[in-house]
Backbone as CSV, one residue per row, in Angstrom:
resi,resn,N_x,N_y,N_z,CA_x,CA_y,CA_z,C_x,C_y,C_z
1,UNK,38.537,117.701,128.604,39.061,119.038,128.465,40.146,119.041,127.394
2,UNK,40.132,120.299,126.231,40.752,120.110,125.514,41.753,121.234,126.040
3,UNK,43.619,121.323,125.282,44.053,122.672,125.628,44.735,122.811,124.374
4,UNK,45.034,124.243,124.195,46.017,124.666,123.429,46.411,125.691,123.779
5,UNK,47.833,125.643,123.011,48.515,126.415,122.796,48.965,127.403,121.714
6,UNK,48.407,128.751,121.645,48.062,129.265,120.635,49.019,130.536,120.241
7,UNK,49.724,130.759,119.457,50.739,131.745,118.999,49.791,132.654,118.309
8,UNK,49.964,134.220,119.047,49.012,135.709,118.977,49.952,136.722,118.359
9,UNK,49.842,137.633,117.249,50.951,138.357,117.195,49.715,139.157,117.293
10,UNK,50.144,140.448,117.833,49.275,141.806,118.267,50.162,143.032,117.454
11,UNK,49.105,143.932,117.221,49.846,145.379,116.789,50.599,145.303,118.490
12,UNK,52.183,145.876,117.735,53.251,146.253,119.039,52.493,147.290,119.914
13,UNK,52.070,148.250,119.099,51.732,149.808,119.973,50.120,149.309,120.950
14,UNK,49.451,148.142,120.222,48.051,147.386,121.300,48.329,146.372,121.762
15,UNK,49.475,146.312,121.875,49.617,145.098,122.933,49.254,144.790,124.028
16,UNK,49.281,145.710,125.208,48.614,145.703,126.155,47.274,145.590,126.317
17,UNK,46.574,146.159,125.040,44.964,146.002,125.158,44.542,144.464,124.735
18,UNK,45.326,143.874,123.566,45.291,142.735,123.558,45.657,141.466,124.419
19,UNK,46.447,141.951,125.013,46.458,140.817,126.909,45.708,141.141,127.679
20,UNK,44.926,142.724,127.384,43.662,142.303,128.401,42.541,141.477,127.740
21,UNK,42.225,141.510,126.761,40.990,141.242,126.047,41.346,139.595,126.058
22,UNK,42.719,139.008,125.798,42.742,137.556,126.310,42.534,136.907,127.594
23,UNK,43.396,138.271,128.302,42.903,137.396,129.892,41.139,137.615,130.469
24,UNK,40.608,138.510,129.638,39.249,138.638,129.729,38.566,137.782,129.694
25,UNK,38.917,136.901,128.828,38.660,135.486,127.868,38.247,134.616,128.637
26,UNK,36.939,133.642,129.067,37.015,132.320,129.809,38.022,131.296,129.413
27,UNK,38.709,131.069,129.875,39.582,130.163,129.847,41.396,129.966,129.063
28,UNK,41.593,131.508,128.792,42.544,131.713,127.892,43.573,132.516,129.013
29,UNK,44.850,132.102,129.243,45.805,132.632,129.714,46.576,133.094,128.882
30,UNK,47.819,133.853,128.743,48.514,134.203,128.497,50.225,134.166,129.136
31,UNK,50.443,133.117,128.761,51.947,132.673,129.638,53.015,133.220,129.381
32,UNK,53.467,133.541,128.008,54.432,134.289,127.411,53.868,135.810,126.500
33,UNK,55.015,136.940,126.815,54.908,138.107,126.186,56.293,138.001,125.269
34,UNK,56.597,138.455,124.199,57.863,139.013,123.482,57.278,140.561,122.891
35,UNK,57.639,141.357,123.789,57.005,142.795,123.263,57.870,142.935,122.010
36,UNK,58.937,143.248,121.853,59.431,143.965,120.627,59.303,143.108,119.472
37,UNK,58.259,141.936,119.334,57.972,141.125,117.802,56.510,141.231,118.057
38,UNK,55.650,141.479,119.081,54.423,141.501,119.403,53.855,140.264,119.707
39,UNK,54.510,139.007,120.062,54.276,137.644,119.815,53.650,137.548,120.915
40,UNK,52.450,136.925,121.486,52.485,136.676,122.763,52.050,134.877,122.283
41,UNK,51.985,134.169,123.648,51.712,132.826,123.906,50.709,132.522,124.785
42,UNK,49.314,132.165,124.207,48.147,131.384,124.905,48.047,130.444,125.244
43,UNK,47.256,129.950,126.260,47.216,128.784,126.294,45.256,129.026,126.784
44,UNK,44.672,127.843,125.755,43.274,128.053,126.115,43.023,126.855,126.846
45,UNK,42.156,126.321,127.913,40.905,125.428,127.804,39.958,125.332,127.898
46,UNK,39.362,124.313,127.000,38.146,124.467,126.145,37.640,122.902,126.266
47,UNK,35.790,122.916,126.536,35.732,121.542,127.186,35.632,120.917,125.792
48,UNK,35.525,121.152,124.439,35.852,120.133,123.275,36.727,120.429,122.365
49,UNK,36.513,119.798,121.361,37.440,119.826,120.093,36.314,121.369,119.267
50,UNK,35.138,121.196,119.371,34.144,122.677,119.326,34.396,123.861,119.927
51,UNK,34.308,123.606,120.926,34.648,125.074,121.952,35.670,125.442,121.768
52,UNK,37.188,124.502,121.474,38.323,124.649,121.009,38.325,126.053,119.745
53,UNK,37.857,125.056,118.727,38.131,125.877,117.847,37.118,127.015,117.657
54,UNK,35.969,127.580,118.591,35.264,128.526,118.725,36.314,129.489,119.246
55,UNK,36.867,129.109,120.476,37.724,129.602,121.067,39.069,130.589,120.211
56,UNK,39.525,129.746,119.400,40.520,130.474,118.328,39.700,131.315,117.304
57,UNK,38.414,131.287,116.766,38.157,131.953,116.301,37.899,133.618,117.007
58,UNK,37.137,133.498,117.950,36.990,134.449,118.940,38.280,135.392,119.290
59,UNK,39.556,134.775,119.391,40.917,135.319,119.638,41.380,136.048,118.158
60,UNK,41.093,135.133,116.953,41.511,135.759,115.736,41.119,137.182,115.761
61,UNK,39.505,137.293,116.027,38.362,138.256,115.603,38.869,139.706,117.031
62,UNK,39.789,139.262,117.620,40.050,140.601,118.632,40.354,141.644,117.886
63,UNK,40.274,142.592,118.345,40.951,144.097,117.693,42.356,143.930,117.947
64,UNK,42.959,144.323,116.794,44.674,144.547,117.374,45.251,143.308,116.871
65,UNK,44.838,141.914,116.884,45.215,141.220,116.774,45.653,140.764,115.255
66,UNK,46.605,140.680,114.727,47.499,140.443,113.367,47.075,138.912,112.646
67,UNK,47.520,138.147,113.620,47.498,136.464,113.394,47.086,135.808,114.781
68,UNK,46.590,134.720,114.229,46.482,133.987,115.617,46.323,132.331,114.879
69,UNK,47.057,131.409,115.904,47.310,130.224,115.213,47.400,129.292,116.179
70,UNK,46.762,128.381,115.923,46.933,127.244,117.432,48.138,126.361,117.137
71,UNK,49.088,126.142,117.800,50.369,125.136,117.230,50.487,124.439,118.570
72,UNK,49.793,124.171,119.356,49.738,122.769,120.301,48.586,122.319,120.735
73,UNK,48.111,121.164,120.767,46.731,120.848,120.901,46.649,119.201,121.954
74,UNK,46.102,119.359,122.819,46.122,117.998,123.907,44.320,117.737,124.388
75,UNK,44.029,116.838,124.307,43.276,116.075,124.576,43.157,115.559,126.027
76,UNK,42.687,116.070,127.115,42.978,115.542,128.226,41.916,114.605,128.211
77,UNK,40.621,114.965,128.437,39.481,114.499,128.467,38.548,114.345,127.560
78,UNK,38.424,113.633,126.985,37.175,113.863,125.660,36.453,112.338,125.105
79,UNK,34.993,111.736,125.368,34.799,111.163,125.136,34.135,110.404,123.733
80,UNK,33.930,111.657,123.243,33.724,111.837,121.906,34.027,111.078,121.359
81,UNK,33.830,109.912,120.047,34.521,109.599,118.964,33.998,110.437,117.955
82,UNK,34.813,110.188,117.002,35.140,111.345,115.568,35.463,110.224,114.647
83,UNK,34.096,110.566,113.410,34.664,109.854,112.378,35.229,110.068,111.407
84,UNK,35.243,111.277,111.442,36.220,112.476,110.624,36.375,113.971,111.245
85,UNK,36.976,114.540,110.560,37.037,115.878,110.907,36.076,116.918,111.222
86,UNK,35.792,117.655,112.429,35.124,118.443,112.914,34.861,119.268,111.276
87,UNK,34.074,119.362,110.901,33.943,120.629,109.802,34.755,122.161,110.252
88,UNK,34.966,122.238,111.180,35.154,123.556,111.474,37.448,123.453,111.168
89,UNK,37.479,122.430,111.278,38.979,122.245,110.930,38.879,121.142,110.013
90,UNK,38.326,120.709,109.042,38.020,120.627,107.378,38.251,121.467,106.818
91,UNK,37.336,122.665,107.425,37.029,123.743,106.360,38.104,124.634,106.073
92,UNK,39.591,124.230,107.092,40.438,125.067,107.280,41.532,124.945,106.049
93,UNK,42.354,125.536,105.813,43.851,124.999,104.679,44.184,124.031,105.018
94,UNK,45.111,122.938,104.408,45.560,121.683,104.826,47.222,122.400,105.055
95,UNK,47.862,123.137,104.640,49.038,124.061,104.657,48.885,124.911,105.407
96,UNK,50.522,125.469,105.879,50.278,126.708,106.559,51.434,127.716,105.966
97,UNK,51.830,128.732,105.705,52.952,129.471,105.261,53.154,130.138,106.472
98,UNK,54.234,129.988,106.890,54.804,131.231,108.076,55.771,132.364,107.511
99,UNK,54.314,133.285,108.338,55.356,134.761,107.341,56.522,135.031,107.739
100,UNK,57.394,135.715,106.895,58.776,136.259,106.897,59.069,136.470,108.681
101,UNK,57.975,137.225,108.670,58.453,138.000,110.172,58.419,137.239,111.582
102,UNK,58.329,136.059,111.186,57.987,135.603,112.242,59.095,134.192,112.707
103,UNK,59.940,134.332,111.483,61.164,133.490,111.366,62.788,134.245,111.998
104,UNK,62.229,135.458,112.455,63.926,135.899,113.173,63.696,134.967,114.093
């Protein structure tokens, strides 16, 4: 079982529709709200390093949703070896820029 922890910023005024459409989600909670920056805090699990990042894509692609970014990632269970990078996080930037707004 893989988990993360995934930072969501939502339009402020759909916020609420966007914590339903996460907790809708197989396997995606929502542990933290900050309404007045729209930030909320996920936490998914996902039985691979695949489903993982299916998983964040699926959350990006919500309505309402601004950004979405995974910034914790644990490995509980996974027997997999990897001899390189999943293509699906290859294919991604090797950088990340964090916007202005998200540094108060």
């Amino acid at each position: 079982m893989n988990l993360s922890g995934i930072l969501v910023v939502a339009d402020q005024s759909r916020q609420a529709e966007v914590i339903a459409s996460l907790d809708a989600m197989a396997g995606v909670d929502v542990h933290h709200i900050d309404a007045p920056t729209g930030r909320l805090i996920a936490v998914q699990e996902a039985e691979d390093i695949n489903a993982e990042v299916e998983g964040l894509r699926r959350i990006k692609a919500l309505p309402h949703v601004i950004m979405a970014e995974m910034v914790y990632h644990y490995i509980a269970e996974d027997d997999t070896l990897y001899s390189e990078l999943p293509p699906e996080l290859a294919a991604q930037e090797t950088s990340c820029t964090v916007p202005a707004y998200l540094m108060d």
